[in-house]
PAZA-304041 format. One line per 2 residues: number of its first residue (from 0); their letters; for each residue x, y, z of C-alpha. Coordinates in nm, 2 decimals. Example, Ala and Ser with C-alpha at 12.3 -4.5 7.8 and 13.67 -1.06 7.14 Angstrom:
2
0	as	1.23,-0.45,0.78; 1.37,-0.11,0.71
% end
This chain:
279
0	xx	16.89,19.38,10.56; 16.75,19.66,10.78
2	xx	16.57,19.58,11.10; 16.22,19.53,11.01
4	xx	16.24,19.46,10.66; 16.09,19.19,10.47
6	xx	16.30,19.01,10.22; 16.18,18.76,9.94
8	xx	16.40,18.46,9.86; 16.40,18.14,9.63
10	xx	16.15,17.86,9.85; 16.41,17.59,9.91
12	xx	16.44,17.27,10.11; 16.57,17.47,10.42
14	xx	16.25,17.65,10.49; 16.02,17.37,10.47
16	xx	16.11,17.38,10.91; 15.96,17.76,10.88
18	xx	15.69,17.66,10.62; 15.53,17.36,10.87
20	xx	15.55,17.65,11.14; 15.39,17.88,10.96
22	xx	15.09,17.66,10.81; 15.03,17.53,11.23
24	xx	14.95,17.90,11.30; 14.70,17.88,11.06
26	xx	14.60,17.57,11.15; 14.64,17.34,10.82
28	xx	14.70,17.02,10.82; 15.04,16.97,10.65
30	xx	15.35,16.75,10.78; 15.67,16.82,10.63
32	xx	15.60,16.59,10.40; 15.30,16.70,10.26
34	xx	15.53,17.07,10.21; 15.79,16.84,10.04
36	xx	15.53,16.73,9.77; 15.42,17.00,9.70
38	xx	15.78,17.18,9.64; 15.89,16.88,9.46
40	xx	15.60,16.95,9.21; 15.66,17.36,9.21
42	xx	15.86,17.67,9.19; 15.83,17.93,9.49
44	xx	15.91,18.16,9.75; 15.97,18.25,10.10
46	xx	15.96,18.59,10.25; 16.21,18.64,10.57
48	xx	16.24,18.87,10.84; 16.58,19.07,10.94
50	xx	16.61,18.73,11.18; 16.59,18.47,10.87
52	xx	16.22,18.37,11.02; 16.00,18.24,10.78
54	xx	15.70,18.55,10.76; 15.50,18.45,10.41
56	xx	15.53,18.15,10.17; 15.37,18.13,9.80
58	xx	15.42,17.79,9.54; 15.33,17.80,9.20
60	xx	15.28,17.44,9.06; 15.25,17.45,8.70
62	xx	15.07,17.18,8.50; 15.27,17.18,8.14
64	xx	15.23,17.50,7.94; 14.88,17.48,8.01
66	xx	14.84,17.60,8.35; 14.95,17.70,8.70
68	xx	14.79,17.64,9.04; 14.90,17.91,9.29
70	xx	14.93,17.70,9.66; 15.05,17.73,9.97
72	xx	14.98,18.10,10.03; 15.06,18.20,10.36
74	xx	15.18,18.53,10.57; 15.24,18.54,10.89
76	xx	14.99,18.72,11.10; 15.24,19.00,11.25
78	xx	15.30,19.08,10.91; 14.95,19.19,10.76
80	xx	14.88,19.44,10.61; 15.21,19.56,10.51
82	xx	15.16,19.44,10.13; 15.32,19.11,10.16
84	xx	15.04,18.95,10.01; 15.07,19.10,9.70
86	xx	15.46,19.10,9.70; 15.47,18.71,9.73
88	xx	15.15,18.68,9.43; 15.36,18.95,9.20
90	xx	15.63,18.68,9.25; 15.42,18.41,9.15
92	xx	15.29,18.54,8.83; 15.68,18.58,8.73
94	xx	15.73,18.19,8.81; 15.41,18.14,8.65
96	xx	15.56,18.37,8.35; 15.22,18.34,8.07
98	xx	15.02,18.05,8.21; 14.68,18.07,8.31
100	xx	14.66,18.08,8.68; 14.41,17.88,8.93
102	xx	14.41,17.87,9.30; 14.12,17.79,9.58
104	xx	14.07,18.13,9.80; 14.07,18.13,10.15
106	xx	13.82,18.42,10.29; 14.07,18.61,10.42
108	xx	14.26,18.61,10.09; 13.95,18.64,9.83
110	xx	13.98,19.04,9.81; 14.33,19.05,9.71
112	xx	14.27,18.78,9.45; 13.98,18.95,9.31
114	xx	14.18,19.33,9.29; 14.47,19.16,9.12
116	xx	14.21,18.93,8.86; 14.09,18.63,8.96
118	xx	13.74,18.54,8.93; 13.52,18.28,9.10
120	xx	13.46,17.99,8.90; 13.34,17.73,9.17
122	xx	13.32,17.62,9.57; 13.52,17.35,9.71
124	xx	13.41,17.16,9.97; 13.65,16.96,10.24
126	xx	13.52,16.63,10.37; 13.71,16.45,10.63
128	xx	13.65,16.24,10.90; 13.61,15.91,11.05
130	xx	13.46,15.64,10.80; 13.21,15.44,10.85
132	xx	13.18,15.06,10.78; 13.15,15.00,10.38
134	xx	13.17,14.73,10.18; 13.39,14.71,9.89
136	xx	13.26,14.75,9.56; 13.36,14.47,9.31
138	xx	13.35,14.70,8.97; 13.70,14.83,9.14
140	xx	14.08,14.67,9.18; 14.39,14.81,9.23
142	xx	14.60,14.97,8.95; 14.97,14.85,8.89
144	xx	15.26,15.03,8.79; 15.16,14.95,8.39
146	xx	14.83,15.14,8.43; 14.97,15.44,8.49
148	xx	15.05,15.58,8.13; 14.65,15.52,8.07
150	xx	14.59,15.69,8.46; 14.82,15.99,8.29
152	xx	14.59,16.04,7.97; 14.23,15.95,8.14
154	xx	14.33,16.29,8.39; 14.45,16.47,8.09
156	xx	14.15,16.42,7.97; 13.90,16.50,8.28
158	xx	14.11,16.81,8.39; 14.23,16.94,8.02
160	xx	14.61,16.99,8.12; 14.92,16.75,8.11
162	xx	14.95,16.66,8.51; 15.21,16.42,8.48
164	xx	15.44,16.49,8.76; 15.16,16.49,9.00
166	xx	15.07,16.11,8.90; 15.43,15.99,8.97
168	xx	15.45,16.18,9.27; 15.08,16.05,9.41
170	xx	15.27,15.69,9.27; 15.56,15.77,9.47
172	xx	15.33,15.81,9.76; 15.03,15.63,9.78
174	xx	14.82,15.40,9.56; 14.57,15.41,9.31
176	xx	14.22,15.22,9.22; 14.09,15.18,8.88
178	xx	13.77,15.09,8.70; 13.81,14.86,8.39
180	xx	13.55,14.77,8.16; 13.61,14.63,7.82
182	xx	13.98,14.59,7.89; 14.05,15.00,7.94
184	xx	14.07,15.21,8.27; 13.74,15.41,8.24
186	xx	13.80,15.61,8.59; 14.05,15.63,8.87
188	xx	14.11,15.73,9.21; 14.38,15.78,9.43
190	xx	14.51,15.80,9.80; 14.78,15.91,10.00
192	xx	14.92,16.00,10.34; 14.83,16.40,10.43
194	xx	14.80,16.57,10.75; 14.62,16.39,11.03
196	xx	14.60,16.05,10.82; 14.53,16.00,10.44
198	xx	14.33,16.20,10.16; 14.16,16.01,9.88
200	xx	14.21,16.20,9.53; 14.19,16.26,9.26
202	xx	13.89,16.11,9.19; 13.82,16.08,8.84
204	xx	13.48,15.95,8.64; 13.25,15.94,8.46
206	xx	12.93,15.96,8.67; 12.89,15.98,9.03
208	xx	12.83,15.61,9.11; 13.20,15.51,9.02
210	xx	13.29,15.84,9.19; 13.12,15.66,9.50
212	xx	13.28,15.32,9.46; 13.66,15.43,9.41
214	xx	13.67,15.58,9.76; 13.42,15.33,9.90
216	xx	13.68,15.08,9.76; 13.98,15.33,9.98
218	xx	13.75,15.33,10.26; 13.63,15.01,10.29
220	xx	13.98,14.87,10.42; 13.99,15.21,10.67
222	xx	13.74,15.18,10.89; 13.75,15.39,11.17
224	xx	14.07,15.57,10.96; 14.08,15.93,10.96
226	xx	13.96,16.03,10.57; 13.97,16.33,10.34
228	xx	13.82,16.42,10.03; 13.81,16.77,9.86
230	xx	13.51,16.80,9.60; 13.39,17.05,9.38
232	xx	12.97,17.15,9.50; 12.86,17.06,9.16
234	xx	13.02,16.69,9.18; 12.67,16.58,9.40
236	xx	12.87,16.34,9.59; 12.91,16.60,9.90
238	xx	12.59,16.46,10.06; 12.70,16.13,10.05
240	xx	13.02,16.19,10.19; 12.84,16.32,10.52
242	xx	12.65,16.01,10.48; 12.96,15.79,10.55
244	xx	13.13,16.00,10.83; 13.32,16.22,10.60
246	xx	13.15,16.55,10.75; 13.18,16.94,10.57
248	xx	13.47,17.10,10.75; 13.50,17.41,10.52
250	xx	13.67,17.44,10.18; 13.76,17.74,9.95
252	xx	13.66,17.95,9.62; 13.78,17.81,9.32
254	xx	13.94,18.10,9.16; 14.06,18.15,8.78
256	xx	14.28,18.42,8.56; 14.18,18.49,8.29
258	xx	13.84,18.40,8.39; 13.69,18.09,8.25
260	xx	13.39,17.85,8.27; 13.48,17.71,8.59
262	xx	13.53,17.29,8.63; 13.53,17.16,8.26
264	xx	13.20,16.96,8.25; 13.32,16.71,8.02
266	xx	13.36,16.29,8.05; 13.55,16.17,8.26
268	xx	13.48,16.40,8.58; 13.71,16.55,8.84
270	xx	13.51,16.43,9.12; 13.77,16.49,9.40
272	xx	14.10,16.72,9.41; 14.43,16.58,9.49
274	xx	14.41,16.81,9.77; 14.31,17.23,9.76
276	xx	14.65,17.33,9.72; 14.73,17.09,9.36
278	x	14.39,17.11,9.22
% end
């Protein structure tokens, strides 16, 4: 490699050291765990300098045959504007290969995104913060290991793709929360360790009052805890999550290629991401 140039490798274990490096610049969140999820889950790549230095990281994390969520896009500021950027997405949609394609937009990424197809389909909003003092509801209990195959199908059925490999690795991670009336799981939530402390989602449900009580049900046994929640504007809960110390720290454009209808207003709900990055 000559001096100067950029090269694009296969994203493997050894870089997550360069990938947590890379996200502090930009300020994100995200231990080396939280990089290790997501690569478990995905297919990716790295771009390196003529030192071996980590300049530009992109994941793909597909979601059956259905889908793929682009993640984890990243280029190192001394690197701009060099066409990186679109080198590292070009290398996505071949590890995508014919699935449609999601991703939330930063600002500083939403131009390139639009020149190379992706439309706006929503807004994402990031809640985090301190909780306040909540009591738990009783319509909720924890899930068990056996609740998970009806977990998988009731967020097949909210998000319209097969999602599988996320469940067992938010099972791997954290815990879940369920809803049961009349003997079946009617909605579900999750939470696990991310960044600065935990992150509660998905959420999944079919109206905005069990949205409220599974992370009332998280929260109630955090007070004080550091929280986060990602919801989509439309969910209504976004006021209510200010309400309860969870305060609007930015977010993203929800993004889609080919376009589409933007979140699936169907029954069950998502009412919170797994985090920006998985959808």
């Amino acid at each position: 490699m000559q001096q100067g140039e950029i090269e694009l490798q296969t994203f493997g274990p050894d870089h997550i050291e360069g990938a947590v490096a890379l996200s502090r610049q930009e300020n994100w969140p995200h231990r080396p765990q939280d990089w290790q999820m997501a690569l478990q889950l995905s297919s990716g790549a790295v771009a390196l300098d003529d030192r071996g230095r980590v300049t530009g990281t992109i994941l793909v994390t597909p979601y059956g045959r259905d889908c793929a969520m682009i993640n984890m896009v990243i280029v190192d500021r001394n690197a701009r504007g060099k066409g990186l950027g679109r080198r590292l997405m070009e290398q996505a949609f071949a590890l995508a290969e014919n699935r449609p394609l999601r991703l939330v937009a930063t600002a500083d990424g939403m131009p390139l995104y639009q020149k190379l197809g992706f439309v706006p389909s929503g807004t994402i909003l990031q809640h985090q913060g301190s909780v306040a003092v909540l009591d738990a509801p009783d319509v909720v209990e924890a899930a068990s290991a056996d609740d998970l195959p009806e977990i998988k199908a009731l967020d097949r059925d909210a998000y319209g793709v097969d999602r599988e490999a996320l469940i067992d690795a938010l099972a791997e991670r954290g815990q879940f929360a369920v809803i049961r009336r009349a003997g079946a799981i009617e909605a579900y939530a999750a939470i696990r360790p991310f960044g600065r402390g935990e992150v509660i989602g998905p959420v999944i449900a079919g109206t905005a009052v069990d949205a409220r009580a599974l992370i009332s049900f998280f929260a109630a046994s955090r007070s004080g805890a550091f929280l986060r929640v990602d919801t989509d504007s439309r969910t209504g809960i976004a006021g209510w999550l200010v309400e309860i110390g969870l305060a609007h720290v930015g977010g993203g454009v929800a993004m889609d290629r080919p376009a589409k209808n933007g979140l699936e207003q169907v029954r069950p709900k998502v009412y919170a991401l797994a985090n920006q990055a998985l959808g």
